[in-house]
C-alpha positions as CSV (number, residue, x, y, z in Angstrom):
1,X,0.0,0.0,0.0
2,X,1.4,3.3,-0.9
3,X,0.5,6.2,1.1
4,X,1.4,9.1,-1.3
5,X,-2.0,10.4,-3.0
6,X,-2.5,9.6,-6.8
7,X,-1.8,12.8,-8.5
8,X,0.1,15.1,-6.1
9,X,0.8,19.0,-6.9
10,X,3.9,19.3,-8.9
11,X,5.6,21.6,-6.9
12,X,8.9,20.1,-6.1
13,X,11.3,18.4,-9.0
14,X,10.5,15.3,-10.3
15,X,14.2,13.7,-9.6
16,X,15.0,14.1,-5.7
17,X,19.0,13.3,-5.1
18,X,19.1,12.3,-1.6
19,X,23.5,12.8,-0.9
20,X,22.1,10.8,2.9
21,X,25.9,10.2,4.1
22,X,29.7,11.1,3.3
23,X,31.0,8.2,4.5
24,X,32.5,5.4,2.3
25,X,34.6,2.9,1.9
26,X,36.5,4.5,-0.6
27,X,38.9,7.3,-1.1
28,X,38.7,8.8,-4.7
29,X,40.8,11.5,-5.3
30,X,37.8,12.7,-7.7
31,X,35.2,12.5,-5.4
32,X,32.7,15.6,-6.3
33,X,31.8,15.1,-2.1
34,X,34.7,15.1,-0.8
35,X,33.9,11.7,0.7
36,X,35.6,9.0,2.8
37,X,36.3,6.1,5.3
38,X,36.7,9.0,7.9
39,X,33.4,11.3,6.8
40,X,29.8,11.2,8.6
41,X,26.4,11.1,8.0
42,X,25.6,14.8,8.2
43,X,23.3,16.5,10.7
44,X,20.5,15.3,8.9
45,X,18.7,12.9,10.9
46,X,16.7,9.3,9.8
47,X,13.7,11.6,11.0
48,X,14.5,14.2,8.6
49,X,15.0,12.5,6.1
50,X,11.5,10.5,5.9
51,X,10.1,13.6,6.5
52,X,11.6,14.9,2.9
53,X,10.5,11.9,1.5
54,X,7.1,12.1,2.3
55,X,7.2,16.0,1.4
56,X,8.6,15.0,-2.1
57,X,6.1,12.1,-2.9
58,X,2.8,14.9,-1.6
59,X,5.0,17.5,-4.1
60,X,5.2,15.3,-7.1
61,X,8.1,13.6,-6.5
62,X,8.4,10.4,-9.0
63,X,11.9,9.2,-7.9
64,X,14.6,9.2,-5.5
65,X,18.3,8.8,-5.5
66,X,19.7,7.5,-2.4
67,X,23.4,8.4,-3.0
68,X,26.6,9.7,-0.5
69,X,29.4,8.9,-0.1
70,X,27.9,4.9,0.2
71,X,24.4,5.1,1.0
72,X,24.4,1.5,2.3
73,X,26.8,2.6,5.0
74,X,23.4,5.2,6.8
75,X,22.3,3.1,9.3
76,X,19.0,3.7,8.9
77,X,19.8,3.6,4.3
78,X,16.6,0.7,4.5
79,X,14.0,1.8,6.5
80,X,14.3,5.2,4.1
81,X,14.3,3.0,1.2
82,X,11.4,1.2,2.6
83,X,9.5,4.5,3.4
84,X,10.6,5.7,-0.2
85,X,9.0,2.6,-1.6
86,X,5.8,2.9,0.9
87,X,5.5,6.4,-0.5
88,X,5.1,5.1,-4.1
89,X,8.4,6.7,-5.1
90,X,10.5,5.0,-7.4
91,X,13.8,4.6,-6.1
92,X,17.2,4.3,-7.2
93,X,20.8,3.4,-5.4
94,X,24.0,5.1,-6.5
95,X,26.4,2.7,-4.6
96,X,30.2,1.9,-5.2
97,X,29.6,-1.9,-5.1
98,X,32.4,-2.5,-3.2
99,X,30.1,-4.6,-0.6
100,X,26.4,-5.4,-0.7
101,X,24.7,-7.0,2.3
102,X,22.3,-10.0,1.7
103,X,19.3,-7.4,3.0
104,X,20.2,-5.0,0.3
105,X,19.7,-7.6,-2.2
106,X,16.4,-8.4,-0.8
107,X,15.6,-4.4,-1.1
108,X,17.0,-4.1,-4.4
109,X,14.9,-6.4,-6.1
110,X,11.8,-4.7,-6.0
111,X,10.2,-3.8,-8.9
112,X,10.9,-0.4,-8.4
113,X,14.1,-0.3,-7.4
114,X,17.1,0.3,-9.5
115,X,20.9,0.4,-9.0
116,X,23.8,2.6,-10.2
117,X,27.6,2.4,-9.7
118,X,30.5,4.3,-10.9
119,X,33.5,2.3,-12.8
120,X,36.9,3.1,-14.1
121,X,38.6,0.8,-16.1
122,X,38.9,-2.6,-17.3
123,X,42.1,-3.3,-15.4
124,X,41.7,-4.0,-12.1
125,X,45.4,-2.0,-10.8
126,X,44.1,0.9,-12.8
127,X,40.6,1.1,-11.2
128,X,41.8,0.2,-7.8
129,X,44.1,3.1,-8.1
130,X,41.7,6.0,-8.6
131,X,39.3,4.3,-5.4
132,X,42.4,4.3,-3.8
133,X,40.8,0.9,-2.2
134,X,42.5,-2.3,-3.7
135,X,40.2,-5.0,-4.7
136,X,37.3,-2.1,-5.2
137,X,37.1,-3.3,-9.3
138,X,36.6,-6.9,-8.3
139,X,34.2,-6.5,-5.8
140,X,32.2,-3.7,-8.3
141,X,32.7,-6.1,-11.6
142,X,31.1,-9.1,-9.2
143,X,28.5,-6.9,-7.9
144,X,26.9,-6.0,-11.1
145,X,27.3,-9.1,-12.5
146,X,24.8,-10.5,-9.2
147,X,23.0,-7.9,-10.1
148,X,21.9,-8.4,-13.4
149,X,21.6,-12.5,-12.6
150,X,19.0,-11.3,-10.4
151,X,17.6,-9.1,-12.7
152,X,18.3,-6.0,-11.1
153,X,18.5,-2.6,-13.1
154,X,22.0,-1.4,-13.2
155,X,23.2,1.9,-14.8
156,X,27.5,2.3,-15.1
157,X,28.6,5.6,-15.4
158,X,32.1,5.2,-16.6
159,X,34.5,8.8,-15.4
160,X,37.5,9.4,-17.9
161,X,40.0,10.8,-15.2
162,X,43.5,11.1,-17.9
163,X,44.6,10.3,-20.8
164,X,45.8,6.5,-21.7
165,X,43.0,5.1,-19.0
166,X,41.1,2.3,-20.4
167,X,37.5,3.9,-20.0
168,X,36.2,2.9,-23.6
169,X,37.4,-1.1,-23.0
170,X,35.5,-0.7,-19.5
171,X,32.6,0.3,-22.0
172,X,33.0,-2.1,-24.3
173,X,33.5,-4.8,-20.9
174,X,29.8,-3.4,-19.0
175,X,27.9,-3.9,-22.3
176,X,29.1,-7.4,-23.2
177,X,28.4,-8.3,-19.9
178,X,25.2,-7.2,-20.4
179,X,24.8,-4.0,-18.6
180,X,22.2,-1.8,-21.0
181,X,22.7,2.2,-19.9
182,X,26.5,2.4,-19.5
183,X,28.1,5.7,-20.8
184,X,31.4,7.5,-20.7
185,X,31.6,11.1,-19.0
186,X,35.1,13.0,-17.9
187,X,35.5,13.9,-14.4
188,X,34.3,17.4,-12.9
189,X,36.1,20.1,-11.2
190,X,33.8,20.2,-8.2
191,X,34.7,18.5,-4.9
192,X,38.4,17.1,-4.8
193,X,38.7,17.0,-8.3
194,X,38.6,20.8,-8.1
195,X,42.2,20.7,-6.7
196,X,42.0,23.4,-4.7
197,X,40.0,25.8,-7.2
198,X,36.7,27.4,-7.5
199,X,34.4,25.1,-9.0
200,X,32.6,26.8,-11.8
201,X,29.1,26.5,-13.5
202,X,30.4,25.8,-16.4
203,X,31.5,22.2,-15.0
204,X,28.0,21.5,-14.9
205,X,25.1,19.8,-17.9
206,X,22.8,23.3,-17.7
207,X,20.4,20.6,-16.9
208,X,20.3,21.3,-13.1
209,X,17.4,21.9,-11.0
210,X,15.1,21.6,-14.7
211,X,13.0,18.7,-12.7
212,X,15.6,17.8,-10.6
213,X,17.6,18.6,-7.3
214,X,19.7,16.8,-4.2
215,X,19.8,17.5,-1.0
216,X,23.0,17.5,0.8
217,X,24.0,15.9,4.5
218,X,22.9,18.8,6.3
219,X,20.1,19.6,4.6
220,X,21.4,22.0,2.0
221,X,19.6,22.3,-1.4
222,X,21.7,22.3,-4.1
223,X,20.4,21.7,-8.3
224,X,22.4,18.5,-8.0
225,X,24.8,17.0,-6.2
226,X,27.9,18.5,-8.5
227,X,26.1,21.3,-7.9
228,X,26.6,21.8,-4.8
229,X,28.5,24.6,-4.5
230,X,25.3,26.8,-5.5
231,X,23.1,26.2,-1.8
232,X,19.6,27.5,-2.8
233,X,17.6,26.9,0.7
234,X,17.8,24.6,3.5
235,X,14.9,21.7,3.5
236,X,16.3,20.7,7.5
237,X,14.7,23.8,8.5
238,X,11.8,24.5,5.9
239,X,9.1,22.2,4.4
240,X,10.2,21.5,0.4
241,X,7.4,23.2,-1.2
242,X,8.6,26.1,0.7
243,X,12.0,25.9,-0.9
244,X,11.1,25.4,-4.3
245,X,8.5,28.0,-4.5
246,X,11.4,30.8,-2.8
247,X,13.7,33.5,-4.6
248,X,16.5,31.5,-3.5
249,X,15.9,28.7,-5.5
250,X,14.8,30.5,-8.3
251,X,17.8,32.8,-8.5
252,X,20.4,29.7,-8.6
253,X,18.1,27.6,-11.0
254,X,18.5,31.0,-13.5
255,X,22.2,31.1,-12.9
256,X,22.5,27.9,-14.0
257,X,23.8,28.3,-18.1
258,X,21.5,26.4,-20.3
259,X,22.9,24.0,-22.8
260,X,23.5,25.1,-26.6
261,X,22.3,23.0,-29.5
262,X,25.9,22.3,-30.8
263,X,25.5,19.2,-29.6
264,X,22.2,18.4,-30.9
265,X,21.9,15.5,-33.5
266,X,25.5,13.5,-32.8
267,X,23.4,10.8,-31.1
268,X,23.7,9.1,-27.1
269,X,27.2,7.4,-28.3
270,X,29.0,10.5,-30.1
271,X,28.6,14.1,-27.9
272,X,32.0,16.0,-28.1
273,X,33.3,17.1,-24.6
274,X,36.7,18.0,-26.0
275,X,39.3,17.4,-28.7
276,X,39.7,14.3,-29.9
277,X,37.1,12.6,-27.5
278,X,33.8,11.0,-27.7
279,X,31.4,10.6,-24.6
280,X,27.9,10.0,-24.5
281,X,25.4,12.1,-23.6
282,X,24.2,12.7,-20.1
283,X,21.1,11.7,-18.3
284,X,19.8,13.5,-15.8
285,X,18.7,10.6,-13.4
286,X,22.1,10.6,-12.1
287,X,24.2,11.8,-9.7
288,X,25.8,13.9,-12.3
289,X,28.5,11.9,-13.1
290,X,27.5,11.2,-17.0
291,X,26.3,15.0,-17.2
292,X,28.1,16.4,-20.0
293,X,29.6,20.1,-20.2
294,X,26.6,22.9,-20.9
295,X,28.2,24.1,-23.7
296,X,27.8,20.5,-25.6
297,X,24.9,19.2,-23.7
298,X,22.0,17.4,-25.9
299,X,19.9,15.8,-23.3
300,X,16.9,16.5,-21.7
301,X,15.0,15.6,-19.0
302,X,15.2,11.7,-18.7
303,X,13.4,9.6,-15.8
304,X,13.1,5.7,-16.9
């Protein structure tokens, strides 16, 4: 039984990010969250967080992203899953894949349920040394491979991190092994791939906060989670309809650059990011990661 009603108002996005933790396992030196073995959960609390569920599903809500850091490591990552689920949501897990509990499989094969996962390379030293976690492309590879034997939805986004890396064989590996939405994106200059700098807008699809938007550990609002340097409100202290219908959010959704057409009509395998390479086009039901540069973006909204 679901307990969201059948057509809600549409007054907050239809793609909810929920960033629910910065801890994991992992320690990329990419990571747009700055996220790590070390990192917490944020002062956002289980409580909140079912609260902004059940906000988003009464706003017209259609699906959540459960993502961190490792969502799996929240103590409470289930219960919100099951509330997500209760609340007729459809939800989706961006996890690493390094480790999956037996409950988690019992979670994710729900009809509505779908998984996501970041990968790197074909070779295993290479993979395991941008997680900085050795065995992390054995574990991942195995992972998906459960998944889809169980018939699990499972997106790879693929993040080209320097030249001579082995992220079109790491395509070519996902698909033969059966893995249907797999694309190729280069990494952002937002988090700890920013080195130090300023991130920019310009780092980001000019898709952000057009029917989507994440919420960050303590509550922040942000267009997306690579977005999260641009805070538009704070849903900890204020209901979500609240924060979508203010001048905050408004002002950063319009500072946002929207995408040109120069990328129009290449097709999902062939969008130009920069000389000499090919990646595919971004979807926004992401965490950002496959999000191509505004100024050769040719996607649009996208919630299968």
């Amino acid at each position: 039984m679901t307990i969201a009603p059948q057509a809600p108002m549409q007054v907050v996005p239809e793609f909810l990010e929920l960033e629910i933790t910065g801890r994991c396992q992992l320690a990329c030196s990419h990571c747009y969250a700055e996220s790590g073995p070390t990192q917490g959960h944020g002062s956002m609390t289980a409580e909140d967080w079912v609260r902004i569920i059940t906000e988003a599903a009464l706003g017209g809500t259609r699906t959540v992203q459960f993502i961190g850091g490792e969502p799996t490591l929240h103590p409470a990552f289930a219960d919100l899953v099951g509330h997500a689920l209760a609340c007729g949501l459809r939800v989706q897990v961006y996890s690493n894949l390094y480790r999956v509990r037996a409950e988690h499989w019992d979670l994710y094969i729900h009809p509505r349920v779908s998984l996501a996962t970041s990968y790197y390379s074909d070779d295993p030293v290479e993979h395991d040394a941008i997680t900085g976690r050795p065995g992390s492309h054995d574990s991942t590879r195995a992972n998906v491979l459960e998944a889809l034997r169980r018939g699990i939805p499972v997106k790879v986004g693929i993040i080209h991190m320097h030249d001579g890396q082995r992220s079109q064989e790491a395509l070519a590996e996902m698909r033969s092994l059966g893995v249907q939405r797999v694309k190729v994106d280069r990494v952002r200059g937002v988090g700890s791939a920013a080195k130090g700098g300023l991130p920019s807008t310009s780092e980001l699809c000019g898709r952000c906060a057009d029917g989507k938007a994440a919420i960050l550990p303590d509550g922040t609002v942000a267009p997306c989670v690579l977005g999260r340097f641009l805070p538009a409100g704070d849903a900890k202290s204020a209901p979500l309809a609240d924060v979508f219908a203010g001048a905050e959010w408004e002002r950063v959704a319009a500072s946002i650059p929207r995408p040109s057409r120069t990328g129009a009509g290449l097709g999902e395998d062939a969008l130009m990011t920069s000389p000499g390479k090919r990646f595919e086009a971004c979807n926004p039901d992401s965490d950002g990661s496959d999000c191509a540069p505004a100024e050769t973006e040719a996607c649009g909204p996208s919630y299968e």
